[in-house]
TILUM-468280 format. One record per residue: x, y, z of N, C-alpha, C in turn; residue in three letters. Coordinates in steps of 0.1 Angstrom, whole numbers, plus 5000, padded with zeros to 4 digits. Layout:
BEGIN
XYZXYZXYZAla ...
REM end
This chain:
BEGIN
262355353578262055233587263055233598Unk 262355223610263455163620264655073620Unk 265455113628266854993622267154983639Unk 267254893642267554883661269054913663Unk 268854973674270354983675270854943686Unk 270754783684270854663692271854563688Unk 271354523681272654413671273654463670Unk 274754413670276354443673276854453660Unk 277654503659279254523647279754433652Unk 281154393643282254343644283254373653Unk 283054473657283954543665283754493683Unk 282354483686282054393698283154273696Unk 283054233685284154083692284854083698Unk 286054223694287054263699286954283713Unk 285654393715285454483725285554313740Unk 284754223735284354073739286054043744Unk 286854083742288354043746289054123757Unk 288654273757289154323771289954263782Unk 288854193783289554113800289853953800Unk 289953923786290653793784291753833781Unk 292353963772294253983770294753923780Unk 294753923790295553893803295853743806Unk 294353743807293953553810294653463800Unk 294453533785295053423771296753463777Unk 297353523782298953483789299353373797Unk 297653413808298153353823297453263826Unk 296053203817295453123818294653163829Unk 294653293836293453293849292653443843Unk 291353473849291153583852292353663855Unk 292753763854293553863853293653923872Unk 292353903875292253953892292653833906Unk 292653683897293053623904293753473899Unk 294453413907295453313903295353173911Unk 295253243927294853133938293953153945Unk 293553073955292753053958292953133973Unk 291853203980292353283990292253164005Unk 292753204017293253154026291653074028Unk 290653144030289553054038288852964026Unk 289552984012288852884002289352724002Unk 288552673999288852503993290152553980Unk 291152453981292052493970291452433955Unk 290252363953289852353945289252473936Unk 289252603945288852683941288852763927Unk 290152733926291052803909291852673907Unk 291252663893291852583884293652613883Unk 294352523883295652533882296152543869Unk 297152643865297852683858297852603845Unk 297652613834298152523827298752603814Unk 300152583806300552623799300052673782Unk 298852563784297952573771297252703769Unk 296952763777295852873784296552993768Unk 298153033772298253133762298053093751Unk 298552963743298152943727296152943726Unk 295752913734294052923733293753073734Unk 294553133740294153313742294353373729Unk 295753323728295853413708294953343700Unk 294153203702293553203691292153263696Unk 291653283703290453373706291053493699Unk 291753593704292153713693292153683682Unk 292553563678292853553661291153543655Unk 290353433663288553473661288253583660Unk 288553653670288153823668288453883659Unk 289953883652290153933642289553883628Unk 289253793629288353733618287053773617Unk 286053813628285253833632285253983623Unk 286354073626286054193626286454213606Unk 286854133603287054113588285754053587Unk 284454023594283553973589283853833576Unk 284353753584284653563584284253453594Unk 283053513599282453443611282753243608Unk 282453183599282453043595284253023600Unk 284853113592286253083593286853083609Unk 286353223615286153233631285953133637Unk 285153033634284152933641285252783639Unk 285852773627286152613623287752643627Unk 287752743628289752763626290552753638Unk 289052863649289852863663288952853670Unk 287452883671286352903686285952793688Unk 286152673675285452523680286652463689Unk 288252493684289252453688289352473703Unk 289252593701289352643718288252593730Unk 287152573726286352553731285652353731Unk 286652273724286952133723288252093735Unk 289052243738290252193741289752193756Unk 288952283760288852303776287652173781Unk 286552123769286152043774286751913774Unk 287851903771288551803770288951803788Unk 289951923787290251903798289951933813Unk 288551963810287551943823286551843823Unk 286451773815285351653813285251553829Unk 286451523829286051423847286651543855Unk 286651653853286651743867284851723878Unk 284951733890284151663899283251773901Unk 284151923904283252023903283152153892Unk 281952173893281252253880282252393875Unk 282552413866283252503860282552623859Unk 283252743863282652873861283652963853Unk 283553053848284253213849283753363850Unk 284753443855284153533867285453643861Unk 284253783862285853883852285653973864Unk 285553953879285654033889285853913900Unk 286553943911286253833926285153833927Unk 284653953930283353953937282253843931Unk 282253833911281653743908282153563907Unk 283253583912283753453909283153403923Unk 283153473933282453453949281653403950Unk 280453443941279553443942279053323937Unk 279753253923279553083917280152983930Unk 280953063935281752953944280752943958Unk 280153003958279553023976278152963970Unk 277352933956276152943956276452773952Unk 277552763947277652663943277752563953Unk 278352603966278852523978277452513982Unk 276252603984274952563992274052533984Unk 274652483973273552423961273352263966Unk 272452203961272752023967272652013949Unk 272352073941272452033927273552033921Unk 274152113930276052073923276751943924Unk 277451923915278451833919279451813929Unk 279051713941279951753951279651903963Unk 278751973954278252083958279752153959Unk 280152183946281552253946281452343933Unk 282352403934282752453918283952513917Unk 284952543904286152583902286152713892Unk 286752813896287152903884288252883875Unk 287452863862288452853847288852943843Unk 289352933830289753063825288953133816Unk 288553223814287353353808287953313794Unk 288553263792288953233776287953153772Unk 287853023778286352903770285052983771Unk 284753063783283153113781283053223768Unk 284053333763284453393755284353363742Unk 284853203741284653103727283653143725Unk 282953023736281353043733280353163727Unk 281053273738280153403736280453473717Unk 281653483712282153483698281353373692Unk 281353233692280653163687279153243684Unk 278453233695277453313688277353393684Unk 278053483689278153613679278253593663Unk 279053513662279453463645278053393642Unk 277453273646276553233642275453293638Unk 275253433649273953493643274353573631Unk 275953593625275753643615275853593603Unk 275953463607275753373593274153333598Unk 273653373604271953373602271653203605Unk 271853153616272053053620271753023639Unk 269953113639269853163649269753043663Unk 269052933662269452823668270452783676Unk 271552793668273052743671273152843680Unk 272953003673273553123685273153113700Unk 271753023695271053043708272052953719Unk 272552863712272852723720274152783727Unk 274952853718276352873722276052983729Unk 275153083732275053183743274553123755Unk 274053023755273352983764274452893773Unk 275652833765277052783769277652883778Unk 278053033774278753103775278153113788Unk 276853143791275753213802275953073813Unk 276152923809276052823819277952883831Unk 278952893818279752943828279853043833Unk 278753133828279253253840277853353834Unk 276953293846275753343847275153483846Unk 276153553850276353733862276853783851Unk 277653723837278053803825277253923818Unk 277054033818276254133815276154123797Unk 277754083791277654113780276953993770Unk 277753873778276653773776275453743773Unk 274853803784273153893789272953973781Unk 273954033772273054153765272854073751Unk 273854033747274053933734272553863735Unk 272453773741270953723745270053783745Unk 269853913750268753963750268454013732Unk 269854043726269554083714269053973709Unk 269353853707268853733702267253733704Unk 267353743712265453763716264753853708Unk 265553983707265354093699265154063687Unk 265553963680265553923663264753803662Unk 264053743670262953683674262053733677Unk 261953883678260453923681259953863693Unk 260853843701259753803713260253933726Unk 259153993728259854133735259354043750Unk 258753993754259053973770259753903779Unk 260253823762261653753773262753823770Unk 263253913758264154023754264254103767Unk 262954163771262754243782263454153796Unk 263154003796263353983809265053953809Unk 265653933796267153913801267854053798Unk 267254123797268054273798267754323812Unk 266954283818266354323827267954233842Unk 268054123832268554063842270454133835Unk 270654153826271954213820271754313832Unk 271054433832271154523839271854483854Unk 270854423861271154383873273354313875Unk 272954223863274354213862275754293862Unk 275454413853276054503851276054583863Unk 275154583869275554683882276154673896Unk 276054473895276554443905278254373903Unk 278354313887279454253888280654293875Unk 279854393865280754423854282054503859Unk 283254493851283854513854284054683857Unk 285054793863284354923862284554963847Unk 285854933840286754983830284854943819Unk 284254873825282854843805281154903817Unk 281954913826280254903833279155013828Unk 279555113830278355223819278455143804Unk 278955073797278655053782277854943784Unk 277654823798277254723795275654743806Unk 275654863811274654903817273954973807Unk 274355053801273455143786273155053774Unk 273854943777273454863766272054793770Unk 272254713784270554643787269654793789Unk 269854933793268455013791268355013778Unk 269155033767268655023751267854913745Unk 268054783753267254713749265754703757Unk 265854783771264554803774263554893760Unk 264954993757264255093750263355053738Unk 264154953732263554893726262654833718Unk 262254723734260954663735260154783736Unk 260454883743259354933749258755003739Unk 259355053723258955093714258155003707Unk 258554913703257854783699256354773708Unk 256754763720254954753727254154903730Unk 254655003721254155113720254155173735Unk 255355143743255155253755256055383757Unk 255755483745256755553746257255653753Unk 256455643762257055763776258055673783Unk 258055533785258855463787260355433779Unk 260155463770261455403758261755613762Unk 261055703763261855783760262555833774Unk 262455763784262755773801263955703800Unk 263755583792265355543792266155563784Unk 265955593771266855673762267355813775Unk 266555853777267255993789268055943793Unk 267855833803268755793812269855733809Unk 269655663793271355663789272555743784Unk 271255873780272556003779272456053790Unk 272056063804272856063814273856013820Unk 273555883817275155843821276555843810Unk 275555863795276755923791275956003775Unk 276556103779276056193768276456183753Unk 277456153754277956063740277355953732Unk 275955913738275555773732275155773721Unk 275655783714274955823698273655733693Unk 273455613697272655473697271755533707Unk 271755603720270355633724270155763719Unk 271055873717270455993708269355913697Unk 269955843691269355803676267955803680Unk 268255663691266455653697265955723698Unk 266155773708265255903713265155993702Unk 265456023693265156093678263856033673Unk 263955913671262955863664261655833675Unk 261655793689260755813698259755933698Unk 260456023698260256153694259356233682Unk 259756093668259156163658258156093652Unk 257755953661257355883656255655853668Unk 256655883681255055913691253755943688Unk 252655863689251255963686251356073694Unk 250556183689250656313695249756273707Unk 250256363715249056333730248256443735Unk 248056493726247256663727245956593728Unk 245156643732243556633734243056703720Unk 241956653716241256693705240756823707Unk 240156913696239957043701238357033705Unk 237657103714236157093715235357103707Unk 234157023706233057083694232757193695Unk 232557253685231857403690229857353691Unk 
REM end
């Protein structure tokens, strides 16, 4: 029987921390601190000392995560961390984002200024540590099989920072274990795009090969397998090592109706 090779290990939680090590120090994105010359100084959230004890306890989730103690993950430190920031943004005026590149933090800040649905029509960059809660949150919750909740807390992660690819992939896997392949398809569809325009470079082929694998996917599921086997290709093109689209494409492969033509009547 097929086994997808979509749904994450334990080891994503960690992988999920990359580019918060920095931020759980400094309390910012790692790429930026202030606000550049032609920005509103509202732009970046100010400094706050709390930022490193909230970063180790995100690691400390991870590491629980990766000992597979998701409940304990959740009550000990991801509710904590993620109670502490809404605390202390609750009467902030404009809408909270995080952004693990400029380019994407730009982009909340400029969409947010010509939005009339914003508050103030503004917004501020936080620290990648609260959206990260969130995104571990779910992660844990779908492994205590508590698909609902996962949904809710990805859907948190995704409100601060829309353009997140991994985010977007997580989600899309959620969809994946729901059986519902056209909206699976449409937020991988949208990971992709994310990934190409704003992931960082140090994860961008992992978080680009991850949304084609879930095209791959679906596309096996709706029986289009010249399609699932186009993109399995195209993920060991960009990296020949993928052992998760080898697999695919193994079973694409062995599992295809034959497409020979019948022989003629005599």
């Amino acid at each position: 029987m097929r086994k997808t090779s979509q749904p994450q290990t334990a080891w994503l939680a960690a992988a999920a921390l990359a580019f918060s090590a920095f931020a759980a120090f400094t309390g910012f994105p790692a790429f930026s601190q202030t606000a550049a010359p032609n920005e509103p100084s509202q732009a970046i959230a100010a400094p706050n000392p709390e930022d490193a004890a909230l970063g180790q306890q995100l690691m400390a989730a991870a590491q629980l995560l990766q000992l597979r103690q998701p409940e304990r993950a959740i009550t000990e430190h991801l509710d904590k961390i993620i109670a502490a920031y809404e605390l202390r943004y609750k009467d902030e005026k404009f809408r909270p984002y995080t952004g693990r590149s400029r380019v994407e933090q730009l982009l909340y800040l400029v969409q947010a200024a010509a939005s009339k649905q914003e508050p103030e029509q503004g917004a501020i960059i936080v620290p990648q540590i609260w959206s990260d809660a969130w995104y571990l949150k779910g992660y844990a919750l779908i492994e205590l099989r508590r698909p609902a909740e996962a949904r809710s807390a990805l859907e948190a992660a995704l409100a601060l920072a829309p353009r997140n690819a991994q985010y977007l992939g997580e989600l899309g896997n959620w969809y994946l274990g729901q059986r519902n392949w056209p909206q699976a398809l449409k937020i991988f569809e949208q990971a992709e795009a994310a990934a190409k325009a704003f992931s960082p470079p140090e994860v961008k082929n992992t978080e680009l090969s991850r949304a084609w694998r879930g095209f791959g996917y679906v596309y096996v599921e709706q029986g289009r397998w010249d399609d699932a086997e186009k993109i399995y290709l195209q993920c060991l093109e960009l990296d020949k090592n993928d052992r998760r689209a080898q697999n695919e494409l193994n079973y694409v492969r062995s599992q295809r109706p034959s497409q020979r033509a019948p022989a003629a009547t005599p």
